[in-house]
C-alpha positions in Angstrom: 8.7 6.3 -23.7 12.0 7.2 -24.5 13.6 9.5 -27.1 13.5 8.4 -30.8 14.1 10.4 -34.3 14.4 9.9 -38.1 16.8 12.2 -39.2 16.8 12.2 -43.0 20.2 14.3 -43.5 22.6 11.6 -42.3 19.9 8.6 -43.1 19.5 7.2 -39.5 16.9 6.8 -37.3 18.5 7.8 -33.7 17.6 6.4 -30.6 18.6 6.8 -27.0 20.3 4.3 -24.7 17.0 4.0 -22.8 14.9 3.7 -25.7 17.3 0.9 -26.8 17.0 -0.8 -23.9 13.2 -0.3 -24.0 12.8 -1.6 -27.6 14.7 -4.6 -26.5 11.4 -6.2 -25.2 9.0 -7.2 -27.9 5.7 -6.0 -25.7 6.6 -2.9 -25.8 5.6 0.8 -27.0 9.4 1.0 -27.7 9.5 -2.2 -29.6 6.6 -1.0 -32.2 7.9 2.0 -32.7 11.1 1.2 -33.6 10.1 -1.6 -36.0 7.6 0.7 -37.8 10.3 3.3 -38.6 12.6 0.7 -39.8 9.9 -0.8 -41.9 8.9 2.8 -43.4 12.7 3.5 -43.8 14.5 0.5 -45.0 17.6 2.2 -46.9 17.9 3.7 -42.7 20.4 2.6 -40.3 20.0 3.0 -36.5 22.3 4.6 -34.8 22.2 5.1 -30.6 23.0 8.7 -29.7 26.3 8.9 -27.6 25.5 12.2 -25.7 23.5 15.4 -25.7 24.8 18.3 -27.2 24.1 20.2 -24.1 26.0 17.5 -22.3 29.2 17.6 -24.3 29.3 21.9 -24.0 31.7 23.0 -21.9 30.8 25.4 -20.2 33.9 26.2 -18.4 36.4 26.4 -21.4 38.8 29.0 -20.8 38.2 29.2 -17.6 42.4 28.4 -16.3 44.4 28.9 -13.8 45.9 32.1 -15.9 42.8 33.2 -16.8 41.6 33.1 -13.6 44.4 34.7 -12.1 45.0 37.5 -14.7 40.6 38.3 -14.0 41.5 38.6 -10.1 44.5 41.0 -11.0 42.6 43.3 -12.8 39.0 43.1 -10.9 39.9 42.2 -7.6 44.0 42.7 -7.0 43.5 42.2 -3.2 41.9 38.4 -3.5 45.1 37.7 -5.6 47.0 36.2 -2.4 43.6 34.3 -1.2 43.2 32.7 -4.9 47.2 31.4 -4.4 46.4 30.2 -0.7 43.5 28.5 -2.3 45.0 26.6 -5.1 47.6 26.0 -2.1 45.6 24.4 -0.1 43.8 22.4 -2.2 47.1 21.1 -4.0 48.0 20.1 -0.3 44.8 18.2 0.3 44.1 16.2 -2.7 46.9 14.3 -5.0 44.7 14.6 -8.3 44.9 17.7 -10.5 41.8 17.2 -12.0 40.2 17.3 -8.5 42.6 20.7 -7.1 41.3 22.1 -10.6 37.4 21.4 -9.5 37.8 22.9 -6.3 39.7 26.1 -7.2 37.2 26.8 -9.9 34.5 26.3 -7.9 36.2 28.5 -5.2 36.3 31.2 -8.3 32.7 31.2 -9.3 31.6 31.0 -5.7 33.3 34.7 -5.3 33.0 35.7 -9.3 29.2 33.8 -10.4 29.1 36.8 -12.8 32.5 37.0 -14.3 31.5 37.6 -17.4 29.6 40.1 -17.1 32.4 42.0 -14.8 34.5 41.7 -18.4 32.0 43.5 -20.2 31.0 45.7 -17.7 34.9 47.1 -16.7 36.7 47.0 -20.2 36.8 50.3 -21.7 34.7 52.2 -23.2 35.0 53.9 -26.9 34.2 58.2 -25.9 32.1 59.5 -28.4 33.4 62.0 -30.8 
């Protein structure tokens, strides 16, 4: 059975897409369910969650063209000219920028998986008095 909750701060009883369709035949698990917290909760609205918050975290933000090219400069100067060949060639092969965007960064963390740790680990350090 599918995902549903009561959720007494915003006075809804949230359901899933899947449960949704689930409930939508009267056989079902689903079905009961659903109707028995609306019948303990009648002052409740139900409301279909859009997305997960995991979902809807982006990972990635920050993660530009600057920043990626100011992290190569200080970490790795001599991939500088293969990160500019790179965003090169993949301008050349696709017309989308959301799509040459995907492929450089992808190109980044394949060489960089542990860039932020490599932040951490090179900044500098405070010397003890």
């Amino acid at each position: 059975m599918q995902e549903m909750r009561v959720d007494f701060v915003t006075n809804t009883i949230v359901i899933t897409k899947a449960f949704r369709e689930e409930a939508s035949n009267m056989d079902s698990e689903a079905y009961k369910t659903l109707s028995r917290a609306v019948e303990e909760n009648p002052q409740m609205r139900v409301v279909v969650k859009t997305r997960s918050a995991a979902y809807s975290k982006n990972e990635y933000k920050g993660l530009t063209y600057k920043f990626m090219r100011r992290f190569i400069k200080i970490i790795d100067k001599d991939n500088l000219v293969t990160f500019e060949e790179t965003i090169e060639y993949y301008e050349d092969l696709y017309n989308e920028s959301g799509k040459v965007y995907q492929c450089v960064r992808d190109w980044f963390l394949e060489n960089y998986p542990n860039y932020k740790e490599l932040i951490t680990d090179t900044a500098p350090q405070r010397v003890a008095a």
